[in-house]
C-alpha positions in Angstrom: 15.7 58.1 22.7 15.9 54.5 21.4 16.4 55.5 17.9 20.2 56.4 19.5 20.5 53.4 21.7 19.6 51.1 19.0 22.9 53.2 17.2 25.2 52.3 19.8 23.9 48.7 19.8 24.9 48.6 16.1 28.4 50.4 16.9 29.5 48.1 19.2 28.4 45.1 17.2 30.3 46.6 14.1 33.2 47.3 16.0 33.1 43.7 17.8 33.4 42.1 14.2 36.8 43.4 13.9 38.0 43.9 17.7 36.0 41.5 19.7 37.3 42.2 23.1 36.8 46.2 22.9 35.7 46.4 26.7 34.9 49.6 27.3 33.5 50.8 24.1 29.7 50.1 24.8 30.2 51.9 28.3 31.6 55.1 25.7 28.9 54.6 23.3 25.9 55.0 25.8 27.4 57.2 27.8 25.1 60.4 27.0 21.7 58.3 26.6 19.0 58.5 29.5 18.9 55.7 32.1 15.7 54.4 30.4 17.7 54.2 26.8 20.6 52.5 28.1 18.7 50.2 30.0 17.0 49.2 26.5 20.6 49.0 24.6 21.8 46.6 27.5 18.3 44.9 26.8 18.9 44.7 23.2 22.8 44.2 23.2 21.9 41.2 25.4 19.1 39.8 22.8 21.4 39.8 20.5 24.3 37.9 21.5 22.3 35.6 23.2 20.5 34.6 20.1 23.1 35.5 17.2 23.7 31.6 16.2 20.0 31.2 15.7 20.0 34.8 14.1 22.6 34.3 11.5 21.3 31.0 10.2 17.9 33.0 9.9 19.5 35.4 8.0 20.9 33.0 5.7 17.6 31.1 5.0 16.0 34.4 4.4 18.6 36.1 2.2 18.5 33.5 -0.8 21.4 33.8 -2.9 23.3 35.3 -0.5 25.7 33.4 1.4 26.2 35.2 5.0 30.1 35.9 4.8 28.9 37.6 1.6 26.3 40.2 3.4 27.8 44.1 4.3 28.6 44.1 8.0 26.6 47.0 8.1 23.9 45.2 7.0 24.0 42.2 9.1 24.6 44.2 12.4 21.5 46.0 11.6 19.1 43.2 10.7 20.6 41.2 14.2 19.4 44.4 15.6 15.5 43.9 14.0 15.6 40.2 14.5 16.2 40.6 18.2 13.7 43.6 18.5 11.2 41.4 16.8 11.7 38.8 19.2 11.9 40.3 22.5 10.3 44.3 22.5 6.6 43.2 21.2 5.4 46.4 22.6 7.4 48.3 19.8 5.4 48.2 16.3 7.0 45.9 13.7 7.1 49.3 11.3 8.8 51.5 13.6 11.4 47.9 14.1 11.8 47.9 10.4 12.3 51.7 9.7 14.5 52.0 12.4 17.0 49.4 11.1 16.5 50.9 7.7 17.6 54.3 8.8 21.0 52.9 10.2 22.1 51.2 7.2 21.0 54.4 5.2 23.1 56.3 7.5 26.0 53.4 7.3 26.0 51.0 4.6 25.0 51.5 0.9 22.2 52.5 -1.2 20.9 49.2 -2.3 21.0 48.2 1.4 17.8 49.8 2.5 15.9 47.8 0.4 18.0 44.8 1.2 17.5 45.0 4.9 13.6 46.0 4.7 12.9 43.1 2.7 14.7 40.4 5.3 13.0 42.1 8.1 9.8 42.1 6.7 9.9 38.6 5.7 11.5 37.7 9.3 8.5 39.4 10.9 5.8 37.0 8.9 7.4 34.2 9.9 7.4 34.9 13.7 
């Protein structure tokens, strides 16, 4: 299911904020998804860290008043996710990308951060 590979994607970028050389963690976090699902996390994973400079700085143009050092972890980890899925996974529905990184940061971040992260996505998604 991608809903749980796109969770592992944001664990091991959460974790790599504080530990940036945990090897073997991503290996430990997909380890129960289908072949299909970890060959999208890879996929995703990959977007994302080839693209995080260019990400970030998006980020920071989008969220105005907020300077990025300033943004929840949680909150970035989850819109790096969108922005990347936006990019690169056309075939998935810009509402399903939205919701799903919605529903992480409801799941690990705080209440105002739904709204937060909805709103950058969705504006992210008009400009591309």
């Amino acid at each position: 299911m991608r809903s749980l590979a796109r969770e592992a994607v944001f664990k091991l970028l959460f974790s790599q904020l504080f530990n940036p050389s945990d090897e073997g963690l991503f290996t430990v976090l997909c380890k129960d998804l289908s072949d299909s699902s970890q060959q999208f996390a890879n996929e995703l994973l990959n977007c994302v860290q080839n693209n995080i400079q260019n990400y970030l700085e998006k980020i920071e143009n989008l969220a105005i008043g907020y300077k990025i050092n300033r943004l929840y972890n949680a909150d970035k980890c989850a819109i790096l996710i969108g922005m990347a899925e936006l990019d690169n996974f056309k075939q998935t529905p810009v509402a399903v990308v939205i919701n799903e990184a919605v529903n992480l940061v409801a799941k690990y971040s705080t209440e105002n951060s739904t709204d937060f992260v909805n709103g950058i996505l969705a504006a992210y998604s008009k400009e591309i």
